[in-house]
C-alpha positions as CSV (number, residue, x, y, z in Angstrom):
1,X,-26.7,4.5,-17.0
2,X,-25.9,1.0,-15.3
3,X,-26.2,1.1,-11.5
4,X,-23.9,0.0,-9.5
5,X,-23.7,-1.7,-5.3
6,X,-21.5,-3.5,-3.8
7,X,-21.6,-7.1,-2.9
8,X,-18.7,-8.1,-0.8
9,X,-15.8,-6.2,1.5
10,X,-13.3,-6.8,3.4
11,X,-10.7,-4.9,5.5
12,X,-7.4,-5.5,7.1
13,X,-6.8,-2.4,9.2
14,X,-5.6,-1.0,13.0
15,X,-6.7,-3.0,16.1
16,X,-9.2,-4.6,13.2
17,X,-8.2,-8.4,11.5
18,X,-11.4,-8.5,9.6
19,X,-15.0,-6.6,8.5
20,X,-16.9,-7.6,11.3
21,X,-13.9,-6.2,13.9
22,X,-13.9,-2.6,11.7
23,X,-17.2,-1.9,12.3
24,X,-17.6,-3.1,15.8
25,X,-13.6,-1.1,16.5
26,X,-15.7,2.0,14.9
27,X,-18.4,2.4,17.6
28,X,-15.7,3.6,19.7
29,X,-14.4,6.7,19.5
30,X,-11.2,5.3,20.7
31,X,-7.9,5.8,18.5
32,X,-6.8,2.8,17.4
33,X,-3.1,3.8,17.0
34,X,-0.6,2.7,18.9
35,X,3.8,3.1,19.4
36,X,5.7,2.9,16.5
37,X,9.5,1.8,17.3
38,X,10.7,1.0,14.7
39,X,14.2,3.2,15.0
40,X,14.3,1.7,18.4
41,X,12.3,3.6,21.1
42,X,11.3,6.9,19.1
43,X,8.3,9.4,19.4
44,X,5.9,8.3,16.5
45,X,2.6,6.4,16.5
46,X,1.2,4.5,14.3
47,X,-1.5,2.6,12.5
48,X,0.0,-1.1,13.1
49,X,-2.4,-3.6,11.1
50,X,-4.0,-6.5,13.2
51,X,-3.4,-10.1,10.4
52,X,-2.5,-13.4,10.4
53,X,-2.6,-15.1,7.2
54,X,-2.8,-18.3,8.4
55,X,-6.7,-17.5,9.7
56,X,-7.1,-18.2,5.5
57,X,-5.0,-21.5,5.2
58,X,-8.2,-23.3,5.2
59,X,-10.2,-21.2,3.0
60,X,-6.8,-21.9,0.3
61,X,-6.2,-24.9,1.2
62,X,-9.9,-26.1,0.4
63,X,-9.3,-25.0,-3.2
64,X,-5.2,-25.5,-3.4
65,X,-2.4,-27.7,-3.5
66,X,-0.5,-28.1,0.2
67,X,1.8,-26.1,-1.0
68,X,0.2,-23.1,-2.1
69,X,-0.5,-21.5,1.1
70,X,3.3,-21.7,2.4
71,X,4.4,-20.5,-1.4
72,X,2.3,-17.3,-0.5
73,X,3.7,-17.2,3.6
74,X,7.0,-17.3,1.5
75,X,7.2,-15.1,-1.4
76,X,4.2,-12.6,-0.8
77,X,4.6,-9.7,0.9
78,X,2.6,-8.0,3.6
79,X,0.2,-5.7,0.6
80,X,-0.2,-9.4,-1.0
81,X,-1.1,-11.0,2.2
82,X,-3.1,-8.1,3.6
83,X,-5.3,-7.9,0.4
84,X,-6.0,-12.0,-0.2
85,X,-7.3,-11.7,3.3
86,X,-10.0,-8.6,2.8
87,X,-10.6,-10.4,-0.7
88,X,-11.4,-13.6,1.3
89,X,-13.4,-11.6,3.3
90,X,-15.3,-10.0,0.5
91,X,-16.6,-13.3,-0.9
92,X,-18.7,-14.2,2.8
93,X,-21.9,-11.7,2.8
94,X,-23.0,-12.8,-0.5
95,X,-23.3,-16.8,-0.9
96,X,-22.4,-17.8,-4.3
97,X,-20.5,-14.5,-5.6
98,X,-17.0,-16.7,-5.7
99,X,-18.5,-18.7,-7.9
100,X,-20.3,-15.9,-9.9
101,X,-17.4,-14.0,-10.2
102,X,-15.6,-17.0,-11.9
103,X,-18.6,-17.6,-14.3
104,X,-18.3,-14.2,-15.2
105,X,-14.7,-15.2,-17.2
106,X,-13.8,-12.0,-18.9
107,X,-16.6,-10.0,-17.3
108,X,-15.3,-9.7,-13.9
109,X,-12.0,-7.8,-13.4
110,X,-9.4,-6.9,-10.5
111,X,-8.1,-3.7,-10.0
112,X,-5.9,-3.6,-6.8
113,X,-3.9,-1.0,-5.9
114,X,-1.1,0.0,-3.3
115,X,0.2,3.6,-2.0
116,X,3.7,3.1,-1.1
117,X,4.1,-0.7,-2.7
118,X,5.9,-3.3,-1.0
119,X,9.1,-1.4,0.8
120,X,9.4,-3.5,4.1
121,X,10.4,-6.5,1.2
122,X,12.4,-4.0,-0.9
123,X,14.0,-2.8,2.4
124,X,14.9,-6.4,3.8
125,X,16.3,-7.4,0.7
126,X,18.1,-4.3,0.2
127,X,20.0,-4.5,3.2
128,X,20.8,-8.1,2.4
129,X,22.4,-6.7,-0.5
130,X,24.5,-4.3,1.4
131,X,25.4,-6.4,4.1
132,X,26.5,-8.8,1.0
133,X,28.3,-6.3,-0.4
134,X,30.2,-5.3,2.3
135,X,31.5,-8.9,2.9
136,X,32.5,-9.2,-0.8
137,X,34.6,-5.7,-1.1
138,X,36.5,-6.6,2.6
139,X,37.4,-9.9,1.0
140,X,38.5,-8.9,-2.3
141,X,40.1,-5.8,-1.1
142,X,42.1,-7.8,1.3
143,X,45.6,-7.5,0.6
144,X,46.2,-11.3,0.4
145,X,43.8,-11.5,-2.4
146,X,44.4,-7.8,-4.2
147,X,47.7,-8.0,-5.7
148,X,47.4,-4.0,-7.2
149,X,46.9,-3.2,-3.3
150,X,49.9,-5.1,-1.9
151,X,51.4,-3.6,-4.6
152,X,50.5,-0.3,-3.9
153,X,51.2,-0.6,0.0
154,X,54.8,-0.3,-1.1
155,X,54.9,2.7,-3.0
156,X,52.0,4.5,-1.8
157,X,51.8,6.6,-5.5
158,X,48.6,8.9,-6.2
159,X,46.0,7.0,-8.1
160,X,42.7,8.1,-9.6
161,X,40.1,8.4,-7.7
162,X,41.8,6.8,-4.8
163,X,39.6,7.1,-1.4
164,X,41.7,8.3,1.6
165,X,42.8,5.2,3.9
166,X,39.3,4.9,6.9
167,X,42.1,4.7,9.0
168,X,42.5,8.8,8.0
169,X,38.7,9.3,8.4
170,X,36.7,10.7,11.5
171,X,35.3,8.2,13.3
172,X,31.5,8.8,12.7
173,X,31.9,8.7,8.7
174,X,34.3,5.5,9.5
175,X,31.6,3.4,7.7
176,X,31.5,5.1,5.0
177,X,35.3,5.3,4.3
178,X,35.7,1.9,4.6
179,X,32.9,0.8,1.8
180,X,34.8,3.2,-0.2
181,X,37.7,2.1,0.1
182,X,36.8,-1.6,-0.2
183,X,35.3,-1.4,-3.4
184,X,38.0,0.6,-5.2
185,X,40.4,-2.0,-4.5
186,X,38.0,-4.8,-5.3
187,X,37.5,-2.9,-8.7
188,X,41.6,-3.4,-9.4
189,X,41.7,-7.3,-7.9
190,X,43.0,-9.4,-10.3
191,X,42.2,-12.5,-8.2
192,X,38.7,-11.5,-8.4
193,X,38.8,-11.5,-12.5
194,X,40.5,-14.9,-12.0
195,X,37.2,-16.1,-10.0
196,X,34.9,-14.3,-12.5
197,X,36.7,-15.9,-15.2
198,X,36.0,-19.7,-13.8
199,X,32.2,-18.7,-12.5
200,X,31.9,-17.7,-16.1
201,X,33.1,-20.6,-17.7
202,X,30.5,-22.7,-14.7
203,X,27.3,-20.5,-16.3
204,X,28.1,-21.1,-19.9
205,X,26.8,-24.9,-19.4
206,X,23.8,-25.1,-21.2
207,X,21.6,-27.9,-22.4
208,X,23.2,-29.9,-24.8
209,X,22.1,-29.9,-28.5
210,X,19.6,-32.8,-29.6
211,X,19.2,-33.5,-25.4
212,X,15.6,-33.9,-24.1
213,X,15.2,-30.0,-22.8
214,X,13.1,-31.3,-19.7
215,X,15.7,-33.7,-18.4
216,X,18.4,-32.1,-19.2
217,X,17.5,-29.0,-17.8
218,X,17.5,-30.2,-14.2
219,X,21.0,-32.3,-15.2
220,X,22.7,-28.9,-16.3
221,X,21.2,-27.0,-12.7
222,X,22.8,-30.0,-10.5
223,X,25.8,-29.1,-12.6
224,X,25.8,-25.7,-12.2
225,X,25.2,-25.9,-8.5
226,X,28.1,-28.6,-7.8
227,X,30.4,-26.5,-9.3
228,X,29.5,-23.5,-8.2
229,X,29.9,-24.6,-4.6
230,X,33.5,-26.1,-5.7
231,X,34.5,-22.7,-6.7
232,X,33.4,-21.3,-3.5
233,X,35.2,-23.9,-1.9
234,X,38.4,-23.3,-3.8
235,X,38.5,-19.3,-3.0
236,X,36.8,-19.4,0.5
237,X,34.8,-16.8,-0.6
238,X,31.9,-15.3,1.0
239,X,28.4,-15.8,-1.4
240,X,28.6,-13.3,-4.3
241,X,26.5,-10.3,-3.2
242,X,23.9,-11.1,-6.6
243,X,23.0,-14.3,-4.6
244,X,21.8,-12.1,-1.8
245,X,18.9,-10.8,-3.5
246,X,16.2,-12.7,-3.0
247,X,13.7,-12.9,-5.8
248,X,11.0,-11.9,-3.5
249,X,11.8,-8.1,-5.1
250,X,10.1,-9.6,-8.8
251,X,7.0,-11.3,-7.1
252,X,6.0,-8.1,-5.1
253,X,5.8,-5.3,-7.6
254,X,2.8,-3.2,-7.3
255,X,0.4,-5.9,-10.0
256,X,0.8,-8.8,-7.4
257,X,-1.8,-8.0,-5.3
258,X,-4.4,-7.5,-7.9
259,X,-2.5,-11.0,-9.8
260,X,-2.8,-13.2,-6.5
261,X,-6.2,-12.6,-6.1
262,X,-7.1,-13.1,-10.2
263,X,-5.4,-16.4,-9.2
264,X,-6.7,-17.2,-6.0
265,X,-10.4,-16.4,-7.3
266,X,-10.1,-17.8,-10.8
267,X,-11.1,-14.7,-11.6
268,X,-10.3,-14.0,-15.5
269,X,-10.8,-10.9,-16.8
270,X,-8.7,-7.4,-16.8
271,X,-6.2,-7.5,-13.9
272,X,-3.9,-4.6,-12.5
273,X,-3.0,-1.8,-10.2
274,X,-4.2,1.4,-10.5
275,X,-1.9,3.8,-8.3
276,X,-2.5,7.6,-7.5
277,X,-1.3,8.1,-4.1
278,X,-4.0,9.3,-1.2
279,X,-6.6,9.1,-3.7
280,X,-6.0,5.7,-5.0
281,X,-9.5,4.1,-3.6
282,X,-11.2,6.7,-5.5
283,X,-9.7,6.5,-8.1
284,X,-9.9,3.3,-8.1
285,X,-13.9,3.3,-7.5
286,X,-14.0,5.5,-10.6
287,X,-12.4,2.9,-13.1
288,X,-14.3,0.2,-11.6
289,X,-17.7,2.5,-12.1
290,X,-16.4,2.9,-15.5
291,X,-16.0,-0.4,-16.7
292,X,-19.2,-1.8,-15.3
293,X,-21.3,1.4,-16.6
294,X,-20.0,0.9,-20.3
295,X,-20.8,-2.7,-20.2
296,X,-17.0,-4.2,-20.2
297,X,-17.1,-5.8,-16.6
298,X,-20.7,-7.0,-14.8
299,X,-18.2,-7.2,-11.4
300,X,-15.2,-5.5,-10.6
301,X,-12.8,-6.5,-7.4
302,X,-11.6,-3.3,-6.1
303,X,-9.3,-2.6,-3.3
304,X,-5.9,-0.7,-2.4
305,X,-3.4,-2.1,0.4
306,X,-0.7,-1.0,2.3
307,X,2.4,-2.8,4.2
308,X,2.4,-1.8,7.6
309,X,4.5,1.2,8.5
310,X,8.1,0.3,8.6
311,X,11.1,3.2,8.8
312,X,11.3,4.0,5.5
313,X,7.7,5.5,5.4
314,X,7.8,7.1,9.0
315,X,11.4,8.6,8.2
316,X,9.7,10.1,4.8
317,X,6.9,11.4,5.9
318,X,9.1,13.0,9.0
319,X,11.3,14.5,6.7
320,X,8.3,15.9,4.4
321,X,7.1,17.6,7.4
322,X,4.0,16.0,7.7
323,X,3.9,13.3,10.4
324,X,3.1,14.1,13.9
325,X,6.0,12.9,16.3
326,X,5.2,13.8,20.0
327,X,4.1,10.6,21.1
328,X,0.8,12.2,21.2
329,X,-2.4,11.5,19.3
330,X,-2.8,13.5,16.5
331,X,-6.3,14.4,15.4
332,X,-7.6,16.1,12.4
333,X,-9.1,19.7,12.8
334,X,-7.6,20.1,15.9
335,X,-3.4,21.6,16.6
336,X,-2.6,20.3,13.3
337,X,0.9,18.9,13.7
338,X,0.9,15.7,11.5
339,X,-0.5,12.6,10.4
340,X,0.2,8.8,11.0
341,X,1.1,5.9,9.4
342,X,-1.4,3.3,8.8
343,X,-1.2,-0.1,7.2
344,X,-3.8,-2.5,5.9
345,X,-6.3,-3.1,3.2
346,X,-9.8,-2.6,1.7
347,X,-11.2,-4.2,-0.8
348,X,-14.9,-4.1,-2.3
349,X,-16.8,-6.6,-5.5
350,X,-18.5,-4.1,-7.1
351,X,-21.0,-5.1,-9.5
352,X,-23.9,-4.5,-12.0
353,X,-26.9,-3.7,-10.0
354,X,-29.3,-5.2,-12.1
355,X,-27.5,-8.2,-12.7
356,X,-26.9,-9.1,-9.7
357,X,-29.7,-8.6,-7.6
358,X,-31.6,-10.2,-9.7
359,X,-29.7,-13.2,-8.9
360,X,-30.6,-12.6,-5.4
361,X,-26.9,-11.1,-4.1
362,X,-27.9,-7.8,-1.5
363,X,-26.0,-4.7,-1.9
364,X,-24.1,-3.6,1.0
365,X,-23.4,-0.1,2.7
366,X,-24.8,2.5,0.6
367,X,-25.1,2.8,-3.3
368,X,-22.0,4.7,-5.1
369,X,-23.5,7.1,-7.7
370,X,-20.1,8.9,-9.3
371,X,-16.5,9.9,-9.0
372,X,-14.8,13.2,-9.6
373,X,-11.3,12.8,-10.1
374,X,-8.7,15.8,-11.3
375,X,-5.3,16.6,-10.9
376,X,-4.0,20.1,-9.8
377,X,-0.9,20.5,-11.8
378,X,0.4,22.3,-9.3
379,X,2.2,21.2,-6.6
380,X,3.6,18.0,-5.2
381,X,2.5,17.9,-2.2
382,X,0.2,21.0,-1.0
383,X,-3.5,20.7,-2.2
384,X,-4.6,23.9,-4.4
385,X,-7.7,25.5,-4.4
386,X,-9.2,24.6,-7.8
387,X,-8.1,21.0,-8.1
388,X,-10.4,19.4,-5.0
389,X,-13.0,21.6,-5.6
390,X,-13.3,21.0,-9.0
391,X,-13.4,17.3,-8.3
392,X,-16.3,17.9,-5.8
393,X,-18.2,19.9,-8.5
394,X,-17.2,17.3,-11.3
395,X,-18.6,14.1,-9.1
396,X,-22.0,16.7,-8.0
397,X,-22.7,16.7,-11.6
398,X,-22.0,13.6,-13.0
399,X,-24.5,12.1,-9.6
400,X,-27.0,14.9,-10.9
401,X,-26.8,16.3,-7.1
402,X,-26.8,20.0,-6.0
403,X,-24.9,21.0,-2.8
404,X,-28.4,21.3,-0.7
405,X,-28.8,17.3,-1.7
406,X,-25.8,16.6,0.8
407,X,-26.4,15.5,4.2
408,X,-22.6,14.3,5.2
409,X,-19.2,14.6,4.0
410,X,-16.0,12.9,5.1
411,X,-12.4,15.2,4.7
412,X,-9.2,13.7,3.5
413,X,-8.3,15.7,7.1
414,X,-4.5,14.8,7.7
415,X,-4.4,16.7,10.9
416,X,-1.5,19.2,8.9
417,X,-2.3,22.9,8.2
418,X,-4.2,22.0,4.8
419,X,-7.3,20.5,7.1
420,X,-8.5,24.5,7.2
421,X,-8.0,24.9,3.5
422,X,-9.9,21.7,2.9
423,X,-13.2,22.7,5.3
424,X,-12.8,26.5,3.6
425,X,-12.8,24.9,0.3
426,X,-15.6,22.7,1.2
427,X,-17.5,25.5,3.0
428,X,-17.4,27.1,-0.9
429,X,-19.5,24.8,-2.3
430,X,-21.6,22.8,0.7
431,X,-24.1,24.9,2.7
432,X,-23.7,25.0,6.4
433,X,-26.4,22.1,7.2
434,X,-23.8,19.3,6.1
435,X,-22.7,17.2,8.9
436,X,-18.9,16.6,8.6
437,X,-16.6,13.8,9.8
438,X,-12.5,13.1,9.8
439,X,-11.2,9.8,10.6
440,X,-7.8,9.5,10.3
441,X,-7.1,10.1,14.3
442,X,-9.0,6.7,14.5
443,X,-7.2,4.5,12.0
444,X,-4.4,6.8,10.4
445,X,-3.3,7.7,7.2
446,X,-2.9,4.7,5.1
447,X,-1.7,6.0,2.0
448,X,-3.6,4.1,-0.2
449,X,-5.9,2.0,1.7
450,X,-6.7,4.7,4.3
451,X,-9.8,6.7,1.6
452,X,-11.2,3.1,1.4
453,X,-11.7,2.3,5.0
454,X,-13.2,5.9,5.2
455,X,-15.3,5.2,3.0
456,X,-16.3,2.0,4.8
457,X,-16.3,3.8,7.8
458,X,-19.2,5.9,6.0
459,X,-20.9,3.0,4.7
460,X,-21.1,0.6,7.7
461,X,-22.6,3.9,9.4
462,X,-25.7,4.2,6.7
463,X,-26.2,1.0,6.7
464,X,-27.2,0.7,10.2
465,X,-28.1,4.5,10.6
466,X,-25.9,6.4,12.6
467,X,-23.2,7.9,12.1
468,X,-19.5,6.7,14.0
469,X,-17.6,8.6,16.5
470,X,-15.0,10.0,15.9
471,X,-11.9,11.0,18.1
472,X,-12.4,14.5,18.3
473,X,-13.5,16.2,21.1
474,X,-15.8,19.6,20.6
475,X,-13.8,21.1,22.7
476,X,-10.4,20.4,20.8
477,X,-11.8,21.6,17.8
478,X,-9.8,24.1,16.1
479,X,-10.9,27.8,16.7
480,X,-10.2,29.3,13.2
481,X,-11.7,26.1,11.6
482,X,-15.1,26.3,14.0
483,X,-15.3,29.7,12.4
484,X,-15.7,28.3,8.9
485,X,-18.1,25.4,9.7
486,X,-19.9,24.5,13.0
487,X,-20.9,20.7,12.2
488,X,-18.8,18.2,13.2
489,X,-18.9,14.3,14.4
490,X,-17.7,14.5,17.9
491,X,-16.8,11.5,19.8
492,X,-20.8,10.5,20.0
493,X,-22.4,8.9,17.2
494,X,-24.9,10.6,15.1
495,X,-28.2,9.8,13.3
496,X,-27.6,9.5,9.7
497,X,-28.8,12.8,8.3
498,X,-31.0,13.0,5.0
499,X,-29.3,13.4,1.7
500,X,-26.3,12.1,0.3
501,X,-22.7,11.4,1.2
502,X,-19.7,12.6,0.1
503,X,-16.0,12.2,1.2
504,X,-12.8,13.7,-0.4
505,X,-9.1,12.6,-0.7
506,X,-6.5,14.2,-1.9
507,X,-3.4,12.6,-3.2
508,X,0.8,13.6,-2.9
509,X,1.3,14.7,-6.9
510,X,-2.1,16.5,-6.4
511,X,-4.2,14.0,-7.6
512,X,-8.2,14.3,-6.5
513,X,-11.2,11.9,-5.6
514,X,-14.1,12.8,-4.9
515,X,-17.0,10.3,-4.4
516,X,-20.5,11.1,-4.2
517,X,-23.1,7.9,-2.7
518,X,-27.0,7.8,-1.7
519,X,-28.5,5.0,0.7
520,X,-30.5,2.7,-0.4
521,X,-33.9,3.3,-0.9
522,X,-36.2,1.8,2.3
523,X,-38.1,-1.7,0.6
């Protein structure tokens, strides 16, 4: 079986813009979350990401045209931008391995991930749309251009599906009533067929038969454009509400991440986004394994990254009953009232062990030895019993470990009532010497990223031996959980116990990683 270490990361995280910020961030036991406001003033805190992409312009523009850099400001979204900066990041501690990586041609893949995808893009252009809408229904329902309403502002006979008048409507649904309204009578304008008719005839130009296709492609666009903006003129219309969605919503599906960075690196092998929620780093970790252990990849650029908490998210998790939202920190193990909302990105360049140190590249953190990933088939949101623990016994076995061979263990630990399931399930299979940590009052709950920089976390803490603080407090330690296991990181770092390490997530859909890794042996 191939081994396997990593050779470059980077993270975009909380109060952290880079690697080197992470780790130093982590010797505090200081939360690094901070007020939300996003609904206006509200009660929620959050894990805001510290970036700025322009810190990479020169690292793009070194290998780019001009405009590449401001095509990505433009058109990528924050889990694009946030994960070409940790991959930018991931090429500095080993000399050479940009280059290697593009060697590699089909040998080196990128599998990038995101929780949520991109929804402060979906959500911008969204509201465009409505806002677009809005204008084009009040226009076309207006009774100077809606011939069927002037008509039917004489007679006043029952129609159809005819919405009361907003006029008749309580103030507070007002809103509502009017959109309604709007848009039936915009549905029975025959002014607005007459427009559709001559905007149809405008987008039936095409390139005329035995033209040059390249010339006369641009000819026909100018075309196309002039009279588009004579019809416009024509009706004083507002812009149709299909011109208000920008086409930002194709370039950030969940693929573009892993795409910009194939691009960006040169890098040509299998590209894509594997997606399973919490557990997506995991998962993740364990397809990477995969394809360098069976000999289809010698590197693999793994990462997951998340936009940074907008209202959609905090609103969703609120309503799911699992966000805390007392303007309080909420830590895991502790009163167990809710998460928070993180954003950012991890990603890793994973790669053959053999391979590459014998080209002289230095593994990082600590050596990953296997992955045990199930599903519970349960429930969508509440972790069973039998699915996590049989993802901790699937990844003991496949690393050929025994429970006594664990010295540490990081908890998925959302702060919500499952943290004492998770310990007692834990407390099944570990023995009472493993030393255990929770992070997510430090950084929050990034849905996709936040397992990766946990796993970082754990990593920067074996490579330098010892163990982060963590935010919790001995004393705010949970009373029932102390009963089920006594050995915690408190806010004091640690020495590294012996053994290995292992850290859990757990995933909405009950999807289950857990990943088993050993420190490298002392030369």
């Amino acid at each position: 079986m191939r081994r396997v270490g990593i050779f470059g990361w980077g993270v975009v995280a909380p109060r952290s813009r880079n690697i080197e910020a992470f780790e130093k961030n982590l010797s505090s036991s200081e939360s690094w979350l901070s007020p939300f406001n996003g609904f206006g003033p509200d009660n929620f805190l959050v894990g805001m990401p510290e970036f700025d992409l322009a810190e990479y312009k020169p690292w793009i523009d070194e290998r780019f045209p001009a405009n590449r850099f401001s095509m990505l400001e433009r058109k990528m979204g924050q889990p694009t931008q946030f994960a070409i900066g940790a991959f930018i990041q991931s090429l500095s501690q080993n000399p050479g391995i940009e280059q290697e990586l593009q060697a590699l041609g089909p040998r080196a893949h990128v599998y990038v991930g995101t929780g949520l995808g991109d929804l402060p893009t979906i959500q911008a252009i969204s509201l465009d749309l409505h806002r677009a809408q809005r204008r084009w229904d009040r226009f076309w329902a207006s009774p100077e251009r809606n011939a069927s309403l002037r008509q039917w502002l004489e007679t006043r006979e029952a129609l159809p599906g005819l919405p009361p008048e907003p006029a008749s409507v309580d103030e507070l649904a007002r809103d509502e009533a009017e959109e309604a309204w709007w848009h039936y009578w915009t549905g029975r304008s025959t002014e607005l067929r007459d427009y559709l008719a001559e905007l149809r005839d405008i987008e039936a130009i095409g390139v005329p038969e035995g033209a040059d296709v390249e010339s006369a492609k641009l000819a026909v666009i100018k075309e196309k454009r002039t009279r588009n903006a004579r019809l416009q003129k024509k009706w004083n219309a507002p812009e149709p509400p299909w011109n208000a969605v920008s086409s930002n919503v194709l370039w950030n599906i969940h693929n573009t991440p892993a795409s910009q960075i194939s691009m960006l690196g040169h890098i040509t092998g299998m590209t894509f986004a594997p997606v399973a929620a919490c557990s997506s780093f995991g998962y993740g970790l364990k397809l990477a394994m995969n394809a360098i252990q069976l000999g289809e990849a010698k590197a693999v650029v793994m990462g997951m990254t998340d936009a940074a908490p907008n209202p959609l998210v905090v609103g969703g998790f609120y309503n799911a009953r699992v966000i805390s939202a007392d303007a309080a920190i909420s830590k895991p193990l502790t009163a167990l009232r809710g998460t928070h909302i993180a954003g950012g990105a991890v990603v890793w360049v994973l790669g053959d062990w053999e391979y590459f140190t014998s080209k002289g590249f230095k593994p990082l953190g600590m050596e990953p030895v296997a992955v045990g990933v199930t599903a519970d088939a349960d429930h969508i949101i509440t972790p069973s019993k039998e699915g996590p623990t049989l993802a901790i016994r699937e990844a003991l076995a496949a690393a050929q470990c025994t429970p006594s061979d664990l010295g540490s263990w990081d908890l998925h630990a959302t702060a919500t009532p499952g943290d004492y399931l998770e310990v007692q399930n834990l407390r099944d299979v570990m023995p009472e010497s493993v030393l255990i940590t929770a992070r997510k009052g430090t950084f929050g709950h990034g849905m996709a990223a936040g397992g990766g920089w946990e796993l970082t976390a754990q990593y920067l803490g074996y490579q330098r031996g010892s163990i982060f603080p963590t935010p919790l407090k001995r004393s705010e330690l949970n009373q029932q959980i102390s009963q089920v296991h006594g050995r915690y990181v408190f806010d004091e770092a640690v020495a590294t116990p012996a053994g290995c390490a292992g850290k859990l997530s757990m995933g909405v859909g009950g999807i289950n990683a857990c990943v088993i890794s050993r420190p490298y042996e002392k030369e």
